[in-house]
C-alpha positions as CSV (number, residue, x, y, z in Angstrom):
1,X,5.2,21.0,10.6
2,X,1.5,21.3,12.1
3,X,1.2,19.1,15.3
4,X,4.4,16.7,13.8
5,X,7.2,15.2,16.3
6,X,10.5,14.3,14.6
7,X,10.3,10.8,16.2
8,X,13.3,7.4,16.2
9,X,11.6,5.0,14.0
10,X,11.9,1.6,15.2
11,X,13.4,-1.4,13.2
12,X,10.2,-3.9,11.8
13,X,7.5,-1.4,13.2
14,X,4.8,-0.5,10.4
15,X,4.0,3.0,9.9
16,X,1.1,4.5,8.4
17,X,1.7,8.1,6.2
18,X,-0.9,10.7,6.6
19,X,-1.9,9.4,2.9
20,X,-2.7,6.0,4.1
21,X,-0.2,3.5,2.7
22,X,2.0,1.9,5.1
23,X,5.6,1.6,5.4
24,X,8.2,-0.9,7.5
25,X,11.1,0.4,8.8
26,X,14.2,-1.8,7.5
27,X,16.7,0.3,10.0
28,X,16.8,3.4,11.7
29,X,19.6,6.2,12.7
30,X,18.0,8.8,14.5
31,X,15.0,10.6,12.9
32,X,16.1,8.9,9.8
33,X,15.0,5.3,7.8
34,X,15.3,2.9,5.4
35,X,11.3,2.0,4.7
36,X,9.6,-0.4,2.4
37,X,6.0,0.4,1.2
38,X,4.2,-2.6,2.1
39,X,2.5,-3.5,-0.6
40,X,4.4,-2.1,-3.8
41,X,8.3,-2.8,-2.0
42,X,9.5,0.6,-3.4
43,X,12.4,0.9,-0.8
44,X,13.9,4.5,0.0
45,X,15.6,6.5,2.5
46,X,13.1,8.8,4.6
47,X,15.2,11.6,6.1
48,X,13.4,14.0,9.1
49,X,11.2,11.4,10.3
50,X,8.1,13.0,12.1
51,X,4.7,11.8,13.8
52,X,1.5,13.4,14.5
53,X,-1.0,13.0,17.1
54,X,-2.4,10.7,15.4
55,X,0.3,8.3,15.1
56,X,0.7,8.8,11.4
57,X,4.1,9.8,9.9
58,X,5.8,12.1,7.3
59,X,9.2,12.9,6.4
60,X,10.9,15.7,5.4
61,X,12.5,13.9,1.8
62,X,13.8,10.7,0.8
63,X,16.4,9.4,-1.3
64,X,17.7,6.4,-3.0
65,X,14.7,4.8,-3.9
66,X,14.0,2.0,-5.7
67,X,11.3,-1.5,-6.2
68,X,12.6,-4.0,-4.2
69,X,12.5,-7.0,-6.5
70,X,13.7,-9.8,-4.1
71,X,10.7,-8.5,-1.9
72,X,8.7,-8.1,-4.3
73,X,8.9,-11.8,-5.3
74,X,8.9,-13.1,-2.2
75,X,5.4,-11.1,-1.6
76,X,4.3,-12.6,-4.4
77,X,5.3,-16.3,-3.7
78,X,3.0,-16.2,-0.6
């Protein structure tokens, strides 16, 4: 992992992944989250959380991901 940190997410904080979309955290337990892409609400586990020096984040793999739909319609009802 090139210049990466494993790092604690922090519950409502936005992240932004080195490919530019961005991700809340829902909740946190250690290096590991439950996110929510911002935009599309496709919801996972991110497992081996880490940061770079330039604040952007990775993880190592994910699981149980799915869309979101209540979020999705309440996005969508704004």
């Amino acid at each position: 992992m090139k210049d990466g940190q494993y790092f604690r997410p922090t519950v409502n904080e936005v992240y932004t992944n080195k490919n530019g979309s961005q991700y809340r955290c829902l909740s946190a337990d250690g290096f590991d989250a439950e996110m929510i892409h911002t935009t599309s609400k496709w919801r996972f586990k991110a497992l081996g959380c880490h940061m770079y020096d330039d604040g952007k984040i990775e993880w190592n793999w994910s699981i149980g991901g799915y869309f979101d739909t209540a979020q999705r319609r309440m996005a969508n009802d704004d």
